[in-house]
Structure formats: structure tokens, C-alpha cells
N, C-alpha and C positions, 0 to 999 in steps of 0.2 A: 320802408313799408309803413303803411299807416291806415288806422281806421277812420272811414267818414260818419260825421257827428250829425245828429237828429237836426244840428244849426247849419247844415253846409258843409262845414270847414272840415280839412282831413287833422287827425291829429297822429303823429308818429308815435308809432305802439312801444317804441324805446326810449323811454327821457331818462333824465338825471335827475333823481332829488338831491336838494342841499341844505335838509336838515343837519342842526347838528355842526355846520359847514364853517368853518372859526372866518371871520371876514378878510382877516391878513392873508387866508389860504386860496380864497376863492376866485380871485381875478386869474390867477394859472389855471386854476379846475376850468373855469369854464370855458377858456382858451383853448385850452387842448382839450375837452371834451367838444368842442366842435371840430378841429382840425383832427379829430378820429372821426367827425361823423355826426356826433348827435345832434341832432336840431330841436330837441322839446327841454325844457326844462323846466321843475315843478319847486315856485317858491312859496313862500306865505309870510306875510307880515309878522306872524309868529315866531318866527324863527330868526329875526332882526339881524337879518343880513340884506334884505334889498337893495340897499346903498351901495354895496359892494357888487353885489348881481350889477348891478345897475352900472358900475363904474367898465366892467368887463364887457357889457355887451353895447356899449357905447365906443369902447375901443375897437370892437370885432367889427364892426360898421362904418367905423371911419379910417380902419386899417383896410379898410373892402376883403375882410375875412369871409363873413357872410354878410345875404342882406337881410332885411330885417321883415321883408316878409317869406322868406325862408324859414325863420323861426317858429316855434310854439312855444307861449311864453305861458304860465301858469301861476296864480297866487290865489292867499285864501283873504277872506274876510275873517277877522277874527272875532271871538265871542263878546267883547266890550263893545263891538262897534255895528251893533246889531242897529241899534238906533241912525246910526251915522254913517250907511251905505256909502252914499255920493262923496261924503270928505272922507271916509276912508281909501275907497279904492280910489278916488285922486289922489291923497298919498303916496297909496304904492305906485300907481304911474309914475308919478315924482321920480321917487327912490330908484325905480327900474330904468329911467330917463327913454320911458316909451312913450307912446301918443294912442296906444292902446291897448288893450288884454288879450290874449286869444280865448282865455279863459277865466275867470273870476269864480271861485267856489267859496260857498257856504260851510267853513273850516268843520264847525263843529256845532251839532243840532239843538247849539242852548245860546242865549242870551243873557249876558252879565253885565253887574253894574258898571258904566263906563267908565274909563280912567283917562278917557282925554285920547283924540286918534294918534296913532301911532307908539304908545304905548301899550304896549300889551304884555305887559304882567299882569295874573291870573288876579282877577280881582276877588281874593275872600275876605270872608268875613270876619268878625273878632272870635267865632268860635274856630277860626280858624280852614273856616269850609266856605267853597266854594259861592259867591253871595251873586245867586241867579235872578235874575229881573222878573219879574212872573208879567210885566204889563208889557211887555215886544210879542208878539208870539210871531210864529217862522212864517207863517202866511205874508204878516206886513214884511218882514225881514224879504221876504222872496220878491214881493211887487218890488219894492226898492232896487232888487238884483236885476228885476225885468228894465227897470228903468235906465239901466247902464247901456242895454241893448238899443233901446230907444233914442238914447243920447249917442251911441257911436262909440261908448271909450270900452266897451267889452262885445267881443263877437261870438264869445259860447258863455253860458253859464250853469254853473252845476251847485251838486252839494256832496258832502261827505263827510261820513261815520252815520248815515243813515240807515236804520233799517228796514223790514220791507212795507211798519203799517207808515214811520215818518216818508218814506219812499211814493207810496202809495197816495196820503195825504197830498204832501206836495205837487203828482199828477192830477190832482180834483183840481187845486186850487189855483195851479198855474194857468200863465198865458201863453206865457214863452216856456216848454217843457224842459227840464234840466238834463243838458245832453249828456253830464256825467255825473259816477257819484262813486267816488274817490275812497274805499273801505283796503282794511287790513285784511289780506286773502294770502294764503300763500299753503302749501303742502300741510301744516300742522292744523292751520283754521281755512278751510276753503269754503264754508259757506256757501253751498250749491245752491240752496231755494234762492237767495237773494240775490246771486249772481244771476241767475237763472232770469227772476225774476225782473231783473232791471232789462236785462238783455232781450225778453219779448216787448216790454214799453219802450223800446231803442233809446234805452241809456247805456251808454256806454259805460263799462267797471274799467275803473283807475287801479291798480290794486299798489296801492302805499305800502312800505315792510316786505315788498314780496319775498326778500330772503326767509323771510320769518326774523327779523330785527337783527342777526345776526350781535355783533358785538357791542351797537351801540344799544338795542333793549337790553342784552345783558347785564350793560354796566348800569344803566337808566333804571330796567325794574328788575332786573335778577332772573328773567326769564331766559328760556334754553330754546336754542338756535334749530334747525330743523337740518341745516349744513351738517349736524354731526351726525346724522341720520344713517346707523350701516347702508340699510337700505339706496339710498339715495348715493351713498358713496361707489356703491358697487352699478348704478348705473352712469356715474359719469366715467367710470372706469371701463364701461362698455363701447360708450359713443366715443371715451378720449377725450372729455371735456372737462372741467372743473363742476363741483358740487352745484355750485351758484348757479352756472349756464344750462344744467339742464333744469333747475326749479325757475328760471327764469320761461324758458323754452315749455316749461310744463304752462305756463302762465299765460304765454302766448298763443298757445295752442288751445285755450281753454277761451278765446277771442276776449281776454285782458289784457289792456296796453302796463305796461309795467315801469316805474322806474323807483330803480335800486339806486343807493347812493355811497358815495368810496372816494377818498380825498386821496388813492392813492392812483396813480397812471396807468400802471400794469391791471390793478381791475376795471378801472376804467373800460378799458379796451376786450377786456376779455366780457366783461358785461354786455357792450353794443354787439359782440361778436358769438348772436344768439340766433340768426335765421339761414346760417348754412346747415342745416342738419334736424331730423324730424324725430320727434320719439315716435315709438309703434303703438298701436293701440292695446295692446299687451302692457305694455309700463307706462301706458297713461291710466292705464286701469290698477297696474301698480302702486302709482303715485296717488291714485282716489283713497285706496286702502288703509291710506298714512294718517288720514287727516283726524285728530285729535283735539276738533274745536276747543284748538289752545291761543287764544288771543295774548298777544307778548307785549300789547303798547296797554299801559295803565293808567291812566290819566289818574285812578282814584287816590295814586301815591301821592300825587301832589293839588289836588283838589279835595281832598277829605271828602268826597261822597262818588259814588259808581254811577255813572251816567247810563251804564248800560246794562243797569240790575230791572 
């Protein structure tokens, strides 16, 4: 199942993220998340494992597992390399051992000082905060992203952790409209206006976290999971599903492509196995009731300043 993107291309409403994803672990993950099924996956230079993405789906391709335009391949631009579009996402190409993107996003709506491509530790400052460029601004950052398209090495390009005036902005200013914009959404923080919002300008919502971060924000920012939700417990106990599959299934039915991320087999599978079965409109209005615009990913722990104050 998949949705079609403002650029064409279909993108499958179920991937894998592999944040988080330790590199020794990932060549299996992503093996058997394709022989369950998944054909999208969502990486980001950020998260400095590409190499190893890259070593796995270079396998997958030459074991004739899948092919490779089967796939939906995803990564982000990270915030040091706002300057340096063109040599970063060649980078990741590199890394990913592709010849092109299906999708390239705008990780995060700031621009910092660079640290050289392919590094991407947060670059602060001696007060210890975040040391943002104030001479990039996302406009150049965007023409640059259009330029990828122009050149042939990206066929969708998006952005994410936008809101709805930088969402908004971006629609003035583009050429090429950003088919996605990749935001934390899930039962606790569902952010209707701006779902909403993207979805009449035909951007597709990516929703990142859709567990609500489950164990990896816990440990990361001390945030509470939305999985332990009575609520939510007693409806997967209705349909016979796991907690996850019906917040997944709420996700998709709210026409958000989702991927959750799980280094273990068994959720692997029970993850992709989210489009045999419908909630009613009664416990989608349920699940509306929940929402406690409680955002669980913080960046301000480890940036010393709130990007989204």
C-alpha cells in the first residue's frame, strides 16, 4: 500500500526507521525487514549508520533479494550542511551505495555552523548551545534541495520538524513543492491543524516517533510512551492486536505513511502487519480524545536551546 507524492513517485505508507540502529545490528535488520515485506526505509546522515544501510542493500541487490527500484530509500540533510547540499547528499549516496534518492529531506528547520560533510555532531558553541548560522536561511537551503532534482540524484524532496508558518513559507518560496514533511505525530501529540494543513497543499505527513518514542525517548529524554495507555491497551485487546498496531493503524488511517523502528524480528513483523484490519470511527474518535500535545523527541537536552519555543 502506498501513497502518491506531489513528485509522482508512490511512496509505501509502511518503512522502517533506523534511528538509533547500532551498525554491527543493521545488515540482518534490514535483510529481513525486506524478506517480511518492507520496501521503504527512512535513514539520515544523522544518525551515522548509512555505511552500513548501504552495505545491506547493496547485498539485497546483488543476492536478487530485491531490486532496487523496488525500494523507497530516505535520508535527511543534516543541520551543518545547510551550506553544502550538493557534497552532502553525494555523501550519503556514497554511503547508501545508490545512484539515487527517492527522497532527500530537510532534517531540521536550522542551519549550523559546519563541521566538515559527513560529520555531524551538533555543532555548539563554547556556551555550550547550539552555534546556529544566521547567514543560510532555508530559502537558499531549499533552492539547493530543488537543485538535486534538476541534477537527477533525488526524485522527491521534502522537509521536516516544520511547522505550519516554516511549512507555509517554504510553499511561497519553492519551485519544486516539498512532497513531504516528516513531523512527530502520534496519539499523545497528533497535531491536527498542521497535519491537516500539509495534506490540503499535497504534502504528504511522514510521521517520525509514531509509537510516541516508546523506549528509545524514554531512555533519550525521560518521556512517557503513549503504548502504556489503558486506553489504547483495551483497544488492541478488542481488535487482537498489539498496543503498537493499532497506533500504527490509527496513523494510517489518519492518511500518514508511518515508520516505527525495532531492532527486534518479532516487532518487525508485527509492525508491517498493520493493513488487515480497520478501527471504526468510534475509536478513531477515541484515539482523537487522547491527544495531549505531548512531544517526547527533545532536542533542547542536547542542544541547550528549544527550537520549538
Amino acid at each position: 500500500m502506498a501513497i502518491t507524492l506531489n513528485s509522482g513517485f508512490k511512496m509505501p505508507i509502511v518503512g522502517l526507521g533506523v534511528w538509533r540502529m547500532e551498525g554491527k545490528d543493521i545488515k540482518d535488520l534490514i535483510i529481513n525487514a525486506i524478506k517480511i515485506g518492507y520496501r521503504h526505509f527512512d535513514c539520515a546522515a544523522d544518525y551515522q549508520n548509512e555505511a552500513e544501510v548501504g552495505e545491506a542493500l547493496a547485498e539485497a541487490f546483488q543476492t536478487g533479494l530485491v531490486k532496487r527500484e523496488d525500494l523507497f530509500i530516505t535520508t535527511k540533510l543534516w543541520n551543518s550542511d545547510h551550506g553544502h547540499v550538493l557534497e552532502a547528499c553525494k555523501d550519503s549516496l556514497k554511503k547508501l551505495c545508490l545512484d539515487y534518492l527517492d527522497l532527500y529531506l530537510v532534517h531540521f528547520p536550522v542551519a549550523t555552523r559546519h563541521t566538515g560533510v559527513g560529520t555531524t555532531a551538533s555543532a555548539l558553541g563554547e556556551d555550550g548551545v547550539l552555534d546556529i548560522d544566521t547567514t543560510i536561511s532555508l530559502e537558499t537551503t531549499w533552492h539547493a534541495m530543488e537543485n538535486l532534482v534538476s541534477l537527477g540524484l533525488v526524485r522527491s524532496i521534502g522537509i521536516s520538524n516544520y511547522d505550519i508558518f516554516l511549512t507555509r513559507d517554504c510553499l511561497a518560496y519553492s519551485k519544486v513543492k516539498p512532497a513531504v514533511n516528516q513531523i512527530e505525530t502520534h496519539p499523545y501529540f497528533q497535531r491536527e491543524s498542521l497535519v491537516k494543513f500539509c495534506q490540503k497543499h499535497g504534502i504528504c505527513v511522514t510521521a517520525h516517533t509514531p509509537l510516541g518514542g516508546a523506549a528509545a525517548n524514554t531512555e533519550w529524554f525521560g518521556s512517557v510512551s503513549c503504548l502504556e495507555d489503558p486506553a489504547l491497551k483495551g483497544l488492541a485487546e478488542k481488535y487482537k492486536k498489539t498496543v503498537a498496531q493499532v497506533v500504527l493503524r490509527w496513523g494510517i488511517q489518519r492518511n500518514t505513511v508511518v515508520i516505527p523502528k525495532s531492532s527486534k524480528l518479532e516487532r518487525l513483523q508485527e509492525n508491517f502487519n498493520v493493513l488487515d484490519f480497520e478501527l471504526t470511527k468510534e475509536d478513531m474518535d477515541l484515539l482523537k480524545s487522547l491527544d495531549r500535545k505531548y512531544r517526547t523527541n527533545q532536542p533542547a537536552k542536547f542542544w541547550g536551546i528549544d527550537l520549538y519555543a
